[in-house]
C-alpha angles and dihedrals in degrees: 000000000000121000089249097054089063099041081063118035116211106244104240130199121192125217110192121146085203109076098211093053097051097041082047088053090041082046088046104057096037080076096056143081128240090030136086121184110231098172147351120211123195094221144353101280085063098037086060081046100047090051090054102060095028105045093212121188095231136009115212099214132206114215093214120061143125133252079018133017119226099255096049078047080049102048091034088053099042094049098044100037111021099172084078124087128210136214121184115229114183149115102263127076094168118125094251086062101034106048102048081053113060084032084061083058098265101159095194140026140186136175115237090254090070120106134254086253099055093046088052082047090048090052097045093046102053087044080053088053098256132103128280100215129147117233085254101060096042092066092044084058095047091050086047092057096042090062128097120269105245097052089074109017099088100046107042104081115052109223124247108016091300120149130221102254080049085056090052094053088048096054086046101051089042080062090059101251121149131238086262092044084054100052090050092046093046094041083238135122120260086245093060085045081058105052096045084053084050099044093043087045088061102039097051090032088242118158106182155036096252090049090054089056100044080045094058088045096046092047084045096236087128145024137247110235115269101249 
């Protein structure tokens, strides 16, 4: 870490929806030199508020989280404050995680395994302009681009407007589940499962169950049982 970077510690805010992880990260990098925590949010609906009011320089974000999930915080955040940075910080690492949200203008991202020094490193790198990506995911990018084209052009952007938690809630009402089945399987509340099927119903000018399952087949984000 450069000497600068310590005699100015990048202000940090945590978004974390459990609260032992996020006291453990607060805990974490008030140990450490070049960061100073500003503020922690149990979800993403505070973590927009307290940027609002804070101005960090950079917002750790959780992906899974209630009210709002971590990449609509991220896109909300980047479009309406700019001068803050932000670094995913969760458990997954799978396509379906990592590329809504750097497409939501996360400039970093690193898996919970990784260590109080390269998140320090994360934070202080996407303040320098560059990435903040763990080795990890910087091979799983470079395997994503080697690829060939049509293996990634028709899923990755949701249609309409959706976002990918709505697109969740779609797959899984196309499975049959119930608003209560989807809370459970989301590790969300049933009120949160309401107002996605609200918000994806307006945006896609569904209005039933049935469409929204012919939707998620026609969009092919999900599939029609085999007979």
């Amino acid at each position: 870490m450069t000497e600068e970077a310590v005699g100015k510690p990048a202000r940090v805010v945590v978004a974390d929806d459990q609260t032992v992880v996020r006291e453990g990260i607060v805990m974490l990098l008030g140990l450490l030199p070049g960061v100073e925590v500003v503020g922690s949010a149990g979800d993403g609906e505070e973590a927009v508020r307290l940027v609002a009011e804070v101005a960090p320089d950079v917002v750790l974000m959780d992906l899974r989280m209630p009210r709002c999930d971590g990449v609509e915080a991220t896109r909300r955040i980047r479009s309406q404050h700019p001068g803050t940075q932000v670094v995913i910080l969760t458990t997954y690492a799978d396509d379906e995680s990592l590329f809504p949200a750097l497409r939501a203008g996360a400039r970093g991202y690193l898996t919970k395994d990784a260590g109080g020094d390269e998140i320090v490193r994360a934070v202080h790198s996407v303040l320098s302009g560059d990435a903040g990506l763990s080795p990890g995911i910087q091979r799983r990018l470079l395997e994503r681009l080697s690829e060939p084209e049509s293996r990634h052009t028709s899923a990755d952007e949701p249609p309409d407007g959706l976002t990918t938690r709505e697109c969740e809630v779609l797959v899984l009402i196309a499975e049959g589940l119930s608003n209560q089945e989807i809370a459970r399987r989301l590790h969300v509340s049933t009120a949160t499962v309401k107002t996605h099927i609200n918000n994806l119903f307006a945006k896609t000018g569904l209005k039933d169950r049935a469409q929204a399952v012919r939707y998620a087949y026609t969009k092919g984000l999900a599939r029609p049982p085999a007979n």
